[in-house]
Kinemage of the C-alpha trace (Angstrom):
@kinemage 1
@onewidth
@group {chain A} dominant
@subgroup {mainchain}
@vectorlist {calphas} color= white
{ca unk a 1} P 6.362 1.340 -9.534
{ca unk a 2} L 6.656 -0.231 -6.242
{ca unk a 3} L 9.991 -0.450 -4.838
{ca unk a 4} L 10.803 -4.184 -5.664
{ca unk a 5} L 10.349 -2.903 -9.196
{ca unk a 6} L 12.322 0.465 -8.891
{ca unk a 7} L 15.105 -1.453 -7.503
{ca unk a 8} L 14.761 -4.678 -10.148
{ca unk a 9} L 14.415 -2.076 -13.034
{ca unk a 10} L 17.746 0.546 -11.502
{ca unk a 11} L 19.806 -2.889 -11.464
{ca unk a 12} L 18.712 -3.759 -15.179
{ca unk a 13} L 19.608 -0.277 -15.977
{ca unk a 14} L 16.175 0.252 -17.578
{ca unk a 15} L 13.978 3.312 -16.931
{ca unk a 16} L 12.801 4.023 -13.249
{ca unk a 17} L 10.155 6.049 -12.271
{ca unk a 18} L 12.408 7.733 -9.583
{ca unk a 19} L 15.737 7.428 -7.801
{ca unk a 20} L 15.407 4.870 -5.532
{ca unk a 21} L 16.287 5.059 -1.730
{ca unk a 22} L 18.235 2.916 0.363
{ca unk a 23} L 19.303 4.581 4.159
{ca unk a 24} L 20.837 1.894 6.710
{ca unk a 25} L 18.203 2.419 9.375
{ca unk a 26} L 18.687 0.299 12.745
{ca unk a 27} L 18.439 2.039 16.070
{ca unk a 28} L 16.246 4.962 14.181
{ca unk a 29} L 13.743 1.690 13.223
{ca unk a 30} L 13.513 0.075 16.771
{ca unk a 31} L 13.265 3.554 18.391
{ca unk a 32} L 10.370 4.103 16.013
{ca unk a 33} L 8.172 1.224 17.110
{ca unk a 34} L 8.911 2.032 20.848
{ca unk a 35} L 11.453 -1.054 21.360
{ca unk a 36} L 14.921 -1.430 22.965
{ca unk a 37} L 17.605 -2.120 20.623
{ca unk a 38} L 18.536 -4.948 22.249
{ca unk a 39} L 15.240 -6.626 21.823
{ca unk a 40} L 15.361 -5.692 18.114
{ca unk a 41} L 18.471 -7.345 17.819
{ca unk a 42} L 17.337 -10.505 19.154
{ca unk a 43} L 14.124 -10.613 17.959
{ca unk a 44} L 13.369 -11.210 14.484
{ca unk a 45} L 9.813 -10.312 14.700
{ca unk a 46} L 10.580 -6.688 16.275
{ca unk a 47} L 13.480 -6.272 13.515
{ca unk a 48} L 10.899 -6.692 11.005
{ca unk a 49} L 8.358 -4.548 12.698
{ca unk a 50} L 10.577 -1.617 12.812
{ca unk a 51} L 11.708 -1.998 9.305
{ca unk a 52} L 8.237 -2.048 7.962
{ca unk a 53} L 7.053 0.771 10.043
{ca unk a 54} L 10.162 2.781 8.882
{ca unk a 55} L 9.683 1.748 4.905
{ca unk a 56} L 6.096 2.886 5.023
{ca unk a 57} L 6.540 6.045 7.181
{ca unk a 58} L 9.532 6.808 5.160
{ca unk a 59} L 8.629 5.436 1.512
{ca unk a 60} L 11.767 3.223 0.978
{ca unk a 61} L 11.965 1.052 -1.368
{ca unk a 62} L 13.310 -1.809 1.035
{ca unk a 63} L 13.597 -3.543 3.701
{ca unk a 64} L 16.721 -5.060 5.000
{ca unk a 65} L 17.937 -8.039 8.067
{ca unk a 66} L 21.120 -6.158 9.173
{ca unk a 67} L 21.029 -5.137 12.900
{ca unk a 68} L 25.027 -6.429 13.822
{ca unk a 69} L 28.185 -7.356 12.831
{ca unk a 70} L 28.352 -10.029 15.841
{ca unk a 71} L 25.885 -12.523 14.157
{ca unk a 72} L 27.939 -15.144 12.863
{ca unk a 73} L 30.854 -14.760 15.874
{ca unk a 74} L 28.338 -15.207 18.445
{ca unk a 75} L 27.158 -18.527 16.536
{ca unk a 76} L 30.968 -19.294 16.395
{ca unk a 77} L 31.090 -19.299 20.263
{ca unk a 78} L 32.841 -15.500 20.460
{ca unk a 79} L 31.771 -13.699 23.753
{ca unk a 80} L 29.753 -10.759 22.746
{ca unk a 81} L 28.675 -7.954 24.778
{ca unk a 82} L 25.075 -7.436 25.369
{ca unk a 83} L 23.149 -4.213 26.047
{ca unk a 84} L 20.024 -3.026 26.304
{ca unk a 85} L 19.543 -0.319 24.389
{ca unk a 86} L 22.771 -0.280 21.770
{ca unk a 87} L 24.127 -3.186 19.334
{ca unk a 88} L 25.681 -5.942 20.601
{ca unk a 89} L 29.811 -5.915 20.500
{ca unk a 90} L 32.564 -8.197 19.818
{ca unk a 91} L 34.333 -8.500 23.474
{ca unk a 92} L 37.841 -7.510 21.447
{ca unk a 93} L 39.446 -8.306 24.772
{ca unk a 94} L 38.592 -12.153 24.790
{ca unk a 95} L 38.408 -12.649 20.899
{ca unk a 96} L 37.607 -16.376 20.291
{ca unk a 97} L 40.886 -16.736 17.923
{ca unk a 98} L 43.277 -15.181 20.520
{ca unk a 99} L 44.955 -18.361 20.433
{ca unk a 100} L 45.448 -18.813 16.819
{ca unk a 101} L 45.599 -22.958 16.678
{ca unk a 102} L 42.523 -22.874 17.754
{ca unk a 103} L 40.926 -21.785 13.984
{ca unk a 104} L 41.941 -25.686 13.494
{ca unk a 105} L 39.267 -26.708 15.979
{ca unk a 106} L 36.741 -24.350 14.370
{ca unk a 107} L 34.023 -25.166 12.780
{ca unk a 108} L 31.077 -23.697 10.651
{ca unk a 109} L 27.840 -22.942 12.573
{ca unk a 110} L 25.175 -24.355 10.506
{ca unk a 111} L 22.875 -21.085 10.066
{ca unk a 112} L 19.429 -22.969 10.322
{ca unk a 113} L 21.004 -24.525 13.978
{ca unk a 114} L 18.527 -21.945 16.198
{ca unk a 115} L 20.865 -19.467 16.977
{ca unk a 116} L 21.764 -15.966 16.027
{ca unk a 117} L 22.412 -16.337 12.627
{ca unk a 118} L 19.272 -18.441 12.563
{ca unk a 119} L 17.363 -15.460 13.653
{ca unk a 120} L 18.286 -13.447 10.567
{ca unk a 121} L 17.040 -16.030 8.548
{ca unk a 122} L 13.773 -16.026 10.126
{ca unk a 123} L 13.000 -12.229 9.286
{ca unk a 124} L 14.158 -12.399 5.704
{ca unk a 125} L 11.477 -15.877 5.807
{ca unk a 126} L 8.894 -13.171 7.440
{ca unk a 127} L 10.051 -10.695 5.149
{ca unk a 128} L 9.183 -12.475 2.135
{ca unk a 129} L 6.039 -13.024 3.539
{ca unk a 130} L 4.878 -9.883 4.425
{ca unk a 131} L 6.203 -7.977 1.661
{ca unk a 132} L 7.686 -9.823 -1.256
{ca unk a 133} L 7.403 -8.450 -4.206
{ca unk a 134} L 6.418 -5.251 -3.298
{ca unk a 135} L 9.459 -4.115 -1.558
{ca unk a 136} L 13.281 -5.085 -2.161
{ca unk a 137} L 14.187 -7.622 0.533
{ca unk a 138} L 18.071 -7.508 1.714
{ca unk a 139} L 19.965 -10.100 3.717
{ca unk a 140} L 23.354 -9.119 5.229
{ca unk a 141} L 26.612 -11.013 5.462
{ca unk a 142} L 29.897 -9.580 6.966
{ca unk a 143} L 32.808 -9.738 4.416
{ca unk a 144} L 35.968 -11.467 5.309
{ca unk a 145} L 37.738 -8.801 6.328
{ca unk a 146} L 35.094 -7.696 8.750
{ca unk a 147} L 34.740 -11.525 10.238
{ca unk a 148} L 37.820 -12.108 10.430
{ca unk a 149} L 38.315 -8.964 13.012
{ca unk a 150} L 35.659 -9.996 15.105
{ca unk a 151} L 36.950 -13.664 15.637
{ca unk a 152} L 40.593 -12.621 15.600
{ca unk a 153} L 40.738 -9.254 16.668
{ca unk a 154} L 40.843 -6.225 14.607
{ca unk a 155} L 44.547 -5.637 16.037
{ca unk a 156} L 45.814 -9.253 15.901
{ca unk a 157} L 44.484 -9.215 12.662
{ca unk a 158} L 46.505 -5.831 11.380
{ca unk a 159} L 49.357 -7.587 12.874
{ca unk a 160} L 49.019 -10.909 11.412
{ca unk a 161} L 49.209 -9.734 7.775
{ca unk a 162} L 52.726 -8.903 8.512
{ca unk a 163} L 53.219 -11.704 10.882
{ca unk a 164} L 51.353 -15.320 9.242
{ca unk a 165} L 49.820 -14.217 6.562
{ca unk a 166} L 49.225 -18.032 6.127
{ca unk a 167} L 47.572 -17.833 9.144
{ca unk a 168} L 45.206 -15.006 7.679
{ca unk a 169} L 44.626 -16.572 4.322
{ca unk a 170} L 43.424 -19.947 6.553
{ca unk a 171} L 41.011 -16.991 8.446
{ca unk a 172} L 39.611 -15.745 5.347
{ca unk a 173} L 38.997 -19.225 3.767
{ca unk a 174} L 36.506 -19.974 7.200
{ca unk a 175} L 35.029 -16.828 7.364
{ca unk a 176} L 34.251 -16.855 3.331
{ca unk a 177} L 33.013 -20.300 3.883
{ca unk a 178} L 30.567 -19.400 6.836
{ca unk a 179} L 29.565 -15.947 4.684
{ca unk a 180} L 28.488 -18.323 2.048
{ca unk a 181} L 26.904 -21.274 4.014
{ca unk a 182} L 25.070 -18.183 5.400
{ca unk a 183} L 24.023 -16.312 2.406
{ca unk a 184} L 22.573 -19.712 0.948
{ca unk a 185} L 20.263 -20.202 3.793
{ca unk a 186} L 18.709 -16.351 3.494
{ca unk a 187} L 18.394 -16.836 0.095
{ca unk a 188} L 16.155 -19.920 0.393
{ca unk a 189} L 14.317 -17.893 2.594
{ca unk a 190} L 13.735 -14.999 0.374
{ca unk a 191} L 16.067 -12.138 0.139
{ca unk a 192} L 16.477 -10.704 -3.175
{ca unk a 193} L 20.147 -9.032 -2.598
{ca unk a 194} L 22.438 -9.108 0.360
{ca unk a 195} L 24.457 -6.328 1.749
{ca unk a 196} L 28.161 -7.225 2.538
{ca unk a 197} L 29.858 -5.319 5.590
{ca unk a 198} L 33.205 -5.262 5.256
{ca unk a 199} L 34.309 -2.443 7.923
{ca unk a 200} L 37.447 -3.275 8.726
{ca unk a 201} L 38.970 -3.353 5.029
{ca unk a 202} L 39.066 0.512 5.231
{ca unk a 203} L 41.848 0.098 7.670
{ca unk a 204} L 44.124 -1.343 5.342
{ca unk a 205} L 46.331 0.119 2.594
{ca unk a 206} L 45.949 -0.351 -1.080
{ca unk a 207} L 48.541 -3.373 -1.281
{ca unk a 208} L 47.379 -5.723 1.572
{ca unk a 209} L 43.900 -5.190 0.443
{ca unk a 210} L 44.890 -6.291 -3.131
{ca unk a 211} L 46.759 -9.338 -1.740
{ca unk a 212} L 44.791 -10.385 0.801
{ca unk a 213} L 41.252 -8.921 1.115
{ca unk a 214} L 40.066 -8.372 -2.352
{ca unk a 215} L 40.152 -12.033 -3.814
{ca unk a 216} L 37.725 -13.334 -1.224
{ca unk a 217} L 36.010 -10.221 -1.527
{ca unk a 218} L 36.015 -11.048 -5.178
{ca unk a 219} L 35.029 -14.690 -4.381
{ca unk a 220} L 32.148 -13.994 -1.783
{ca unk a 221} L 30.617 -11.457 -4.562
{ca unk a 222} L 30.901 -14.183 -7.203
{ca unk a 223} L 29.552 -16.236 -4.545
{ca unk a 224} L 26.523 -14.635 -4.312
{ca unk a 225} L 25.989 -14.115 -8.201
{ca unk a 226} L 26.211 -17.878 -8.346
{ca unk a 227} L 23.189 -18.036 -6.076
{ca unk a 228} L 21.371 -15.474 -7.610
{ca unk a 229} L 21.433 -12.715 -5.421
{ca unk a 230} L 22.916 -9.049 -6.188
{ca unk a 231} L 25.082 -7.564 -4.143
{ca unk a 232} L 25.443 -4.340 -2.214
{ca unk a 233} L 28.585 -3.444 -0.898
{ca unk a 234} L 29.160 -1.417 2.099
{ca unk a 235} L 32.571 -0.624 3.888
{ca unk a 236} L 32.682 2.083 6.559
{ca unk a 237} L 35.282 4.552 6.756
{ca unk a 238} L 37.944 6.151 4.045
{ca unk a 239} L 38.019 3.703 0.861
{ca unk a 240} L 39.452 6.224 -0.967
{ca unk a 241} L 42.609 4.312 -1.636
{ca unk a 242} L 40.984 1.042 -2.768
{ca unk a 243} L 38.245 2.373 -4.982
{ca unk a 244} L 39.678 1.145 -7.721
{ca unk a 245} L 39.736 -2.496 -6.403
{ca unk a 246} L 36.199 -2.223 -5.280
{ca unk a 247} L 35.394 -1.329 -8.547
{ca unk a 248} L 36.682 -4.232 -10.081
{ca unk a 249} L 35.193 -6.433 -7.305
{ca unk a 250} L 31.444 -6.248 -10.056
{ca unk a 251} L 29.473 -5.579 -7.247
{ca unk a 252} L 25.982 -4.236 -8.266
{ca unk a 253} L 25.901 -1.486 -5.863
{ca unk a 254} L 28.891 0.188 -4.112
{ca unk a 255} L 27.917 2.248 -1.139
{ca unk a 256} L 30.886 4.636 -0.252
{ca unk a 257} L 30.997 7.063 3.248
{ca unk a 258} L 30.715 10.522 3.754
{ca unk a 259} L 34.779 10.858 3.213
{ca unk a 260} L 34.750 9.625 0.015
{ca unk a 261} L 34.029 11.760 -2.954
{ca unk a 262} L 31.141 10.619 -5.396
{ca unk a 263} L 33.109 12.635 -8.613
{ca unk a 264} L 36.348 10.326 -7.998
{ca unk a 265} L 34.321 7.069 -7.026
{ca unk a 266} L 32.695 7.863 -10.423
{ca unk a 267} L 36.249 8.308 -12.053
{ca unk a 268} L 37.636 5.472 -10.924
{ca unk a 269} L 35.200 3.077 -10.850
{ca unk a 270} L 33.697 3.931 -14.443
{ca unk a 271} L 30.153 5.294 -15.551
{ca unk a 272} L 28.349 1.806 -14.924
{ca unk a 273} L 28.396 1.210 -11.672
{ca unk a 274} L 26.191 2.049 -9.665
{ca unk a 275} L 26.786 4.370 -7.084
{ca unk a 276} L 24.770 4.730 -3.065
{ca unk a 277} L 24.990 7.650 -0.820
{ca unk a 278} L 27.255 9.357 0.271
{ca unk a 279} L 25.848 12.318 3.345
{ca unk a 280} L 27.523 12.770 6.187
{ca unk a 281} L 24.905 11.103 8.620
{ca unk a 282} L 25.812 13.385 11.307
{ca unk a 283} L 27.053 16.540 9.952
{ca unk a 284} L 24.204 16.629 6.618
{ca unk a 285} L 21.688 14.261 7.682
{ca unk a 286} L 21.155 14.429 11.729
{ca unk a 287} L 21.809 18.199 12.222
{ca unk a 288} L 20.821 19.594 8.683
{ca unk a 289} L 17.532 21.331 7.616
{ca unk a 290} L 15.457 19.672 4.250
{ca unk a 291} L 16.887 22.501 2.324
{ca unk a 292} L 20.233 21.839 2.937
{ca unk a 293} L 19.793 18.112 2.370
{ca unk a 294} L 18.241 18.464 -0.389
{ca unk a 295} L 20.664 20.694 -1.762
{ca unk a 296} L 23.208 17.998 -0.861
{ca unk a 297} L 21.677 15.423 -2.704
{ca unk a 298} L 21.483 17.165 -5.508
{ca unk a 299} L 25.220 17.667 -5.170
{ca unk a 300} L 25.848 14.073 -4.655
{ca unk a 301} L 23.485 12.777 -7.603
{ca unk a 302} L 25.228 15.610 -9.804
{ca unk a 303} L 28.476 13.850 -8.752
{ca unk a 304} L 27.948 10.390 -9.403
{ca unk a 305} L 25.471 10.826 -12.812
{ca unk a 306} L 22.672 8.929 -13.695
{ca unk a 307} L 23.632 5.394 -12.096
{ca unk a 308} L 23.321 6.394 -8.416
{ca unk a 309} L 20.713 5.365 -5.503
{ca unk a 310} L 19.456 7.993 -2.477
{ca unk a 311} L 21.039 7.144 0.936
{ca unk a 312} L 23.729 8.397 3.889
{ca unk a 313} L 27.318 7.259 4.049
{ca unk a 314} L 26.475 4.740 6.915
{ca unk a 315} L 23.618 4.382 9.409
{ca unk a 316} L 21.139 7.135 9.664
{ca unk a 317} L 21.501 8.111 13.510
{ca unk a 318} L 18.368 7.086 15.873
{ca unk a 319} L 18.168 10.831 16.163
{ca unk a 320} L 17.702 12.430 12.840
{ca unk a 321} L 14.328 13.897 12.696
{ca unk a 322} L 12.093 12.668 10.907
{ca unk a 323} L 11.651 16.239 8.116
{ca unk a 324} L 15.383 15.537 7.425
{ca unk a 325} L 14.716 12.038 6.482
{ca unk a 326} L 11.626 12.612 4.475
{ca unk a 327} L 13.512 14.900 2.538
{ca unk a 328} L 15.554 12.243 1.226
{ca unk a 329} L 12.103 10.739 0.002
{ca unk a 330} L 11.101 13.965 -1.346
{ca unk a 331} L 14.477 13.716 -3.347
{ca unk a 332} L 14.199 10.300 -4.478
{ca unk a 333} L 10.831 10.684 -5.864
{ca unk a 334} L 10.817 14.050 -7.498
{ca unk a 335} L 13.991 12.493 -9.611
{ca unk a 336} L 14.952 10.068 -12.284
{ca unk a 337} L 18.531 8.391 -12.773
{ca unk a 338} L 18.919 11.743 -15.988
């Protein structure tokens, strides 16, 4: 199997070959091919250079178009930061939406309109190209949660759900818009699922993110059903309190961070779903030896049973060397989903 069929076949629940293997690689994927983050970041064609490089050298079974959270605010008009060798940032001092009437003047950037967003689209177009069909293509969207932060401010925003929550539900209804208008245009260009970064929904307790966060969650994953695409859904941090909502959000993959553990993930959320990570990308991954990863894999795939996908808790760190990360290949392909 190549790894657009592992990952077609793990999704249909039908027999795989071996686990597959997803690790968030971004700054470990430009640093590979010699390149300064921040030309990776705003160059599609470098983005999918260092992807393709790192799926080969690394035998994963995708590729994927994430590189920022800042894609869609800096289309927006939101002053981002720019660096040369780290990710671009959300200037949280001078959020666009600091003046809240001014989400009434706001209005969605069209995606295909040659900007940042545009960019994105271009490598999953190149993407398809180069490697559809033979390896699983992912687009990336930030959820509303996480939008909403970086055009309002992540502590406006905390503050605002006690505050106007009209104001927040008005927030949400843009940002799910723009996620969608979004997704639509990578999918006509060729991804086959999208990942959904929703960061900033860890910092929330279990009741605002039932009231206010989970039903466009619930709508944006719908969303992208509608359109075809599956959905993989990542959100940094300590979920441990809303696992249960995630789990009833029908995402097809639910990647959870080091802090959370796979056994109650696997409790609450029921033996079908499917389950992605969960090492410590520091801690297990960066500073570890193969035997020890591979011993916590084992752990981790013991943990969340036979529905359950190779990868870290979040990014793998531009420093991990490179026997760590092979062991997670060396994992993946000496096991099944039994």
């Amino acid at each position: 199997m190549n790894g657009y069929e592992r990952m077609q076949a793990t999704l249909a629940g039908e027999p795989v070959d071996s686990l597959p293997q997803l690790p968030i690689v971004m700054m470990f994927a430009a640093d590979l091919i010699g390149v300064k983050y921040g030309q990776y970041a705003a160059d599609h064609r470098l983005l999918v250079e260092g992807q393709l490089r790192t799926a080969e050298r690394f035998d994963f079974d995708y590729v994927s178009c994430i590189s920022d959270p800042a894609r869609e605010a800096a289309d927006c008009g939101a002053r981002i930061q720019y660096f040369d060798d780290q990710p671009p940032a959300i200037d949280e001092g001078n959020a666009l939406l600091a003046d809240k009437t001014a989400l009434a003047r706001l209005t969605v950037p069209d995606p295909l309109g040659g900007g940042r967003m545009f960019d994105r689209v271009q490598a999953a177009a190149l993407f398809r190209e180069k490697v559809g069909g033979q390896l699983w293509i992912e687009g990336w969207i930030e959820g509303p949660c996480a939008e909403a932060a970086d055009l309002r401010g992540i502590n406006a925003l905390m503050v605002d759900f006690f505050d106007d929550p009209a104001f927040v539900r008005d927030l949400f209804e843009f940002a799910l818009e723009m996620g969608l208008r979004f997704a639509r245009a990578q999918v006509d260009a060729g991804v086959d699922w999208f990942g959904v970064g929703d960061a900033a929904a860890s910092l929330v307790g279990p009741e605002i993110y039932e009231q206010f966060v989970w039903p466009y969650e619930k709508r944006l994953v719908d969303g992208l059903h509608e359109m075809g695409a599956g959905v993989r859904l990542h959100i940094c941090g300590n979920t441990n309190r809303i696992l249960p909502a995630m789990g009833r959000l029908g995402c097809d993959v639910v990647e959870l961070d080091s802090m959370v553990p796979l056994d109650r993930a696997r409790e609450v959320m029921g033996p079908d779903q499917l389950l992605l990570g969960n090492l410590d990308p520091v801690a297990v991954l960066r500073n570890g030896t193969p035997e020890s990863i591979t011993a916590a894999l084992a752990e981790c795939h013991r943990h969340a049973g036979p529905r359950y996908i190779v990868g870290a808790g979040c990014e793998v760190t531009r420093d991990t060397p490179h026997e760590n990360l092979l062991a997670l290949r060396d994992y993946a392909r000496s096991h099944t989903a039994s």
